[in-house]
C-alpha positions in Angstrom: -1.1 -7.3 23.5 -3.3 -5.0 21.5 -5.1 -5.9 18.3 -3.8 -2.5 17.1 0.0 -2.2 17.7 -0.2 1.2 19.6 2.4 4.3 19.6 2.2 7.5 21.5 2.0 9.6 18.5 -1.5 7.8 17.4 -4.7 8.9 18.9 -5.3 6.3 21.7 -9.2 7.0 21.3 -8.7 5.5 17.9 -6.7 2.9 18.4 -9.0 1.7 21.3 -12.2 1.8 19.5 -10.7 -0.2 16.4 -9.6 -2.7 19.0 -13.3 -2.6 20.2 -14.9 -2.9 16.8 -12.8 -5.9 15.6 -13.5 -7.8 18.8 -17.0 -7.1 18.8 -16.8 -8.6 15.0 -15.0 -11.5 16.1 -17.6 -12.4 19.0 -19.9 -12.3 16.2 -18.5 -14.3 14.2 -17.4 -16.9 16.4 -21.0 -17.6 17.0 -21.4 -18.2 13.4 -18.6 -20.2 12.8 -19.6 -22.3 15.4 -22.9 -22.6 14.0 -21.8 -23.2 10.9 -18.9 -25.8 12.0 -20.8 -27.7 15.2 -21.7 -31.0 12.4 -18.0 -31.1 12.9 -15.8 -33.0 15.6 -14.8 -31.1 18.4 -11.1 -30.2 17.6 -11.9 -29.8 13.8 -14.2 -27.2 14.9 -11.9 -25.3 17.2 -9.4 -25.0 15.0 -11.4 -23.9 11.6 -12.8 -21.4 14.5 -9.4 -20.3 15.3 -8.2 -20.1 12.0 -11.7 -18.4 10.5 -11.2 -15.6 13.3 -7.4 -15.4 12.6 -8.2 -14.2 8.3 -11.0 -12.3 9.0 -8.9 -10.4 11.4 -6.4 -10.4 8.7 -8.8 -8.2 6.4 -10.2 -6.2 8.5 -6.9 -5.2 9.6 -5.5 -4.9 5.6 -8.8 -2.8 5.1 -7.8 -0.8 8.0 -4.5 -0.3 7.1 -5.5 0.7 3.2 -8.3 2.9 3.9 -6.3 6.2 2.4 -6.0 3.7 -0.6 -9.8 2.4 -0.6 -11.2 6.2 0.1 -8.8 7.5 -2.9 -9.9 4.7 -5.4 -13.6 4.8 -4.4 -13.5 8.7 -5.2 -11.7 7.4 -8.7 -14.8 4.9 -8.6 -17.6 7.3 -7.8 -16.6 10.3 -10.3 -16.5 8.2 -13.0 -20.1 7.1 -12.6 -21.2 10.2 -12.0 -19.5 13.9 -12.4 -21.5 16.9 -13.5 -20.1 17.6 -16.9 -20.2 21.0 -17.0 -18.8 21.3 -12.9 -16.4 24.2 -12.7 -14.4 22.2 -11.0 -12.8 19.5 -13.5 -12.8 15.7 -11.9 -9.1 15.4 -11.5 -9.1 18.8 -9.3 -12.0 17.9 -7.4 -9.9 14.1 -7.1 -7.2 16.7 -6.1 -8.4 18.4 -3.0 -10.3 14.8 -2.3 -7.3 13.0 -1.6 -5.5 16.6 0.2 -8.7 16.7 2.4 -7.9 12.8 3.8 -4.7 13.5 4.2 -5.9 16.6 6.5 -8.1 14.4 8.2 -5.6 11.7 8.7 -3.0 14.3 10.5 -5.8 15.9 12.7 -7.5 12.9 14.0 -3.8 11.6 14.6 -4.4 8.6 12.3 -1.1 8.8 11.2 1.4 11.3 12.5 3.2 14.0 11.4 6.8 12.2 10.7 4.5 9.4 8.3 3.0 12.3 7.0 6.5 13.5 6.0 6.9 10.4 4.2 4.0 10.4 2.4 4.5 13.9 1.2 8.4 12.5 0.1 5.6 9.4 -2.1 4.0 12.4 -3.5 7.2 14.3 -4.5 9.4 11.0 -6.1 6.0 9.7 -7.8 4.9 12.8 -9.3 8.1 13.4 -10.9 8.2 10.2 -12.0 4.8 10.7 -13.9 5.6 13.7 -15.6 8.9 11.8 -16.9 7.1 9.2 -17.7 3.8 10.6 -19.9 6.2 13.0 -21.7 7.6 9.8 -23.1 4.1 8.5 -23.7 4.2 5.7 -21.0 0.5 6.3 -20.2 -1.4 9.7 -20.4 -4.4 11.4 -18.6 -7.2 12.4 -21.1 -8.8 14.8 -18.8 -8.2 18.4 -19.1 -7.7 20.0 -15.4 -6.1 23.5 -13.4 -4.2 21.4 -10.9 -1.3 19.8 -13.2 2.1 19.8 -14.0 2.7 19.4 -18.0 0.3 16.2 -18.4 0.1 15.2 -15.0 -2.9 15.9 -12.4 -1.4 16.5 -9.3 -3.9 14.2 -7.6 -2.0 11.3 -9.3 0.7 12.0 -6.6 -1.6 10.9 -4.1 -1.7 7.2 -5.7 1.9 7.1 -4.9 1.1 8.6 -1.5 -1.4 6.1 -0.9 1.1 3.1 -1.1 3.4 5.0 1.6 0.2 5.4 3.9 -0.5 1.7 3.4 2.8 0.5 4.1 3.1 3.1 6.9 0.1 2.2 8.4 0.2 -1.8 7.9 3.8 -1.5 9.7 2.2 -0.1 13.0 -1.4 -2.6 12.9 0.7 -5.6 12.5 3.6 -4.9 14.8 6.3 -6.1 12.2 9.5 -7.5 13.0 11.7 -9.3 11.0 14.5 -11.8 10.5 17.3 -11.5 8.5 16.7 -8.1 7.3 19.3 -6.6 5.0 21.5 -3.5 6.0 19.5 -0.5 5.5 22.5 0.7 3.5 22.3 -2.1 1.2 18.7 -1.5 0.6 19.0 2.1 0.4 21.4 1.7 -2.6 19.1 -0.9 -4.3 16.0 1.4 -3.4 18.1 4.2 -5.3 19.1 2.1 -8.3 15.4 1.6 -9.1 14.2 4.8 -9.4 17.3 5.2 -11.6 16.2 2.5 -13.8 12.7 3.7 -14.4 14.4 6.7 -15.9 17.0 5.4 -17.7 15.1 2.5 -19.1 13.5 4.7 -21.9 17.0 4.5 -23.4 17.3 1.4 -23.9 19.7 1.0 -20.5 17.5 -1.4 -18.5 18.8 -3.0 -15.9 15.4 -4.2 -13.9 16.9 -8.1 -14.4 19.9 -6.9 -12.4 17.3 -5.5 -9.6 15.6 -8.4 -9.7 18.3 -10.6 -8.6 20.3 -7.9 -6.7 16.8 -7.8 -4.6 17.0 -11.6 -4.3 20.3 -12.1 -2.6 19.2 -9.1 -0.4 15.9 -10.3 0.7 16.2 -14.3 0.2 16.8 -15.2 3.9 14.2 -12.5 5.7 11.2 -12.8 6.7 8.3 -10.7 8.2 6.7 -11.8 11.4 2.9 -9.8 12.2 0.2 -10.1 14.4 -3.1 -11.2 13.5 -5.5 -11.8 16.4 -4.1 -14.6 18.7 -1.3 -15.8 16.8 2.2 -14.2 15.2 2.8 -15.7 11.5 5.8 -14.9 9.4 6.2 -14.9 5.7 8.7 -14.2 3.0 9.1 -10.5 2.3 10.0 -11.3 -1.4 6.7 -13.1 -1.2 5.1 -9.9 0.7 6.3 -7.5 -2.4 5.2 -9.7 -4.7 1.7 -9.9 -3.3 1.5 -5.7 -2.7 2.2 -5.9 -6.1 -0.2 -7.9 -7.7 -3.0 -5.8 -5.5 -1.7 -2.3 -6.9 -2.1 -4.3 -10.2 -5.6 -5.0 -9.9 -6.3 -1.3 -8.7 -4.3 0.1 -11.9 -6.8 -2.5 -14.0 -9.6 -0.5 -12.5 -8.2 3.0 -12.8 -7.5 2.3 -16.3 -11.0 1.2 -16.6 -12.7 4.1 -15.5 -10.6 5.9 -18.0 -9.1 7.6 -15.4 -5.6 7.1 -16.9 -5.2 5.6 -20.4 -1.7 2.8 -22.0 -1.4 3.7 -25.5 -2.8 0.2 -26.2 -5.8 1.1 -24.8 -7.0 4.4 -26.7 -9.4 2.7 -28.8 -10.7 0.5 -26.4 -10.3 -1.3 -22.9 -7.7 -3.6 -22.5 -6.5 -5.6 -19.1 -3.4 -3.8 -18.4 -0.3 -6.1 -19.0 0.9 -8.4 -16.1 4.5 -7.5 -17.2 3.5 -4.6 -15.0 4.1 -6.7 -12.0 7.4 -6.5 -12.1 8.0 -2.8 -12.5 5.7 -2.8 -9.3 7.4 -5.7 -7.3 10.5 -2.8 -7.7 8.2 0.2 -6.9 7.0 -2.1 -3.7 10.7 -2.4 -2.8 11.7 0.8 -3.0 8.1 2.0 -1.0 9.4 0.1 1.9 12.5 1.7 2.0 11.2 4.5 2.2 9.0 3.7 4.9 11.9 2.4 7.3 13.1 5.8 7.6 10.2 6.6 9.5 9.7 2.9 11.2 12.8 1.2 11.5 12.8 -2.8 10.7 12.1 -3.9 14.1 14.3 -7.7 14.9 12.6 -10.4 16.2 15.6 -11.0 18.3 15.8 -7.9 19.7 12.4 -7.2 20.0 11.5 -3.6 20.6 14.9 -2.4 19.5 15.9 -1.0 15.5 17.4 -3.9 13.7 21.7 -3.1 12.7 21.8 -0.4 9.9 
């Protein structure tokens, strides 16, 4: 089997040279490990080997998977430490085309095709909309003054959202998913459309996110996500694999928020670590990201391997 679960609309070229990279890592490291482990008996050894190999496949693969994510927050990164001043092109349009010139880059080289590329663009659409909703109510707001925006939004904020599609697009096809138990895409479709609901309707007062929470529960309790590492297939709860999506978009919004980049009102007079009540506004988001995803990569069974689970 592949190290990079292949499909015939992703450049093979690509996919083979990953494939080559990682295993040329792996050699590498192998030697190393078994430096590092020989004091060791002989099955100890082997199997901290085996198991060192197996999570350092595991992030190379992740990084793989993230790198629209990684390229869009390193340009969030580098700007902030340095940016002409004076440019005549302000930091969130020049973050703007950044993130449209990946994209471009993505579709030409056939990193991701055209139908994920839909997707993403669908990210774009639902997040944006969501922003300018959400910094007309003074949710958060973006202090820098750009030509690419609609009301207070940059339109390269779009791309964060776009990001987490191409992630979860891209993490779908490098660990050849399948799953167990997976809910009725109906079911999840309704849940998925519940949420976006709520993160409108919640600045009423009508917040039903404790509702989600459980509805999500009694959807998701029983499945679970089987991927490929490097010689071995794992599984693991998807609640647990929205949870821990979640807690990494966290961290990234900690450091987006730190570079200024976007402010919380409790933060305009200073720095603050951005409130882990966040997490569960994106455990939702995560749920309703994957959703979206499956209408471009249906939840494979493990069952009926190779074939789209019942929808």
């Amino acid at each position: 089997m592949p190290l990079l679960h292949q499909t015939s609309q992703i450049s093979p070229e690509i996919e083979t040279r990953f494939d080559r990279w990682l295993l040329a890592i792996i050699s590498v490291a192998t030697a190393l490990f078994q430096k590092i482990f020989a004091p060791l008996p002989s099955t100890w050894r082997e199997r901290l080997i085996t198991f060192s190999n197996e999570f350092l496949a595991f992030g190379i693969k992740q990084a793989w998977a993230c790198l629209f994510g990684g390229l869009l927050l390193a340009g969030i990164i580098g700007t902030t430490i340095w940016y002409p001043e004076n440019a005549a092109l302000a930091r969130y349009d020049f973050l703007f085309l950044y993130a449209l010139s990946i994209q471009i880059i993505f579709l030409l080289t056939k990193m991701e095709h055209l139908s994920e590329a839909i997707v993403i663009l669908l990210f774009h659409i639902v997040g944006t909309v969501m922003e300018v909703y959400k910094t007309d109510a003074g949710s958060w707001i973006y202090p820098e003054e750009n030509f690419f925006r609609i009301g207070g939004v940059p339109l390269f904020s779009g791309f964060m959202y776009a990001a987490v599609g191409s992630y979860l697009a891209r993490v779908m096809r490098i660990f050849d998913f399948t799953f167990t138990h997976y809910p009725r895409r109906l079911y999840t479709v309704l849940l998925a459309v519940a949420i976006y609901i709520n993160f409108f309707t919640n600045r009423y007062g009508f917040d039903i996110r404790l509702i989600l929470f459980g509805l999500s529960g009694l959807l998701y309790w029983r499945c679970f996500v089987h991927y490929h590492v490097f010689k071995w297939r794992h599984r693991m709860p998807m609640i647990l694999g929205y949870f821990l999506v979640a807690m990494f978009i966290w961290f990234a919004e900690n450091i987006g928020t730190i570079t200024g980049t976007w402010l919380y009102p409790n933060q305009d007079k200073g720095w603050e670590m951005v409130s882990f009540s966040k997490m569960g506004s994106w455990y939702l988001l995560m749920l309703l990201s994957f959703v979206l995803v499956t209408l471009v990569h249906p939840p494979k069974s493990v069952r009926l391997e190779g074939q789209e689970n019942r929808s």
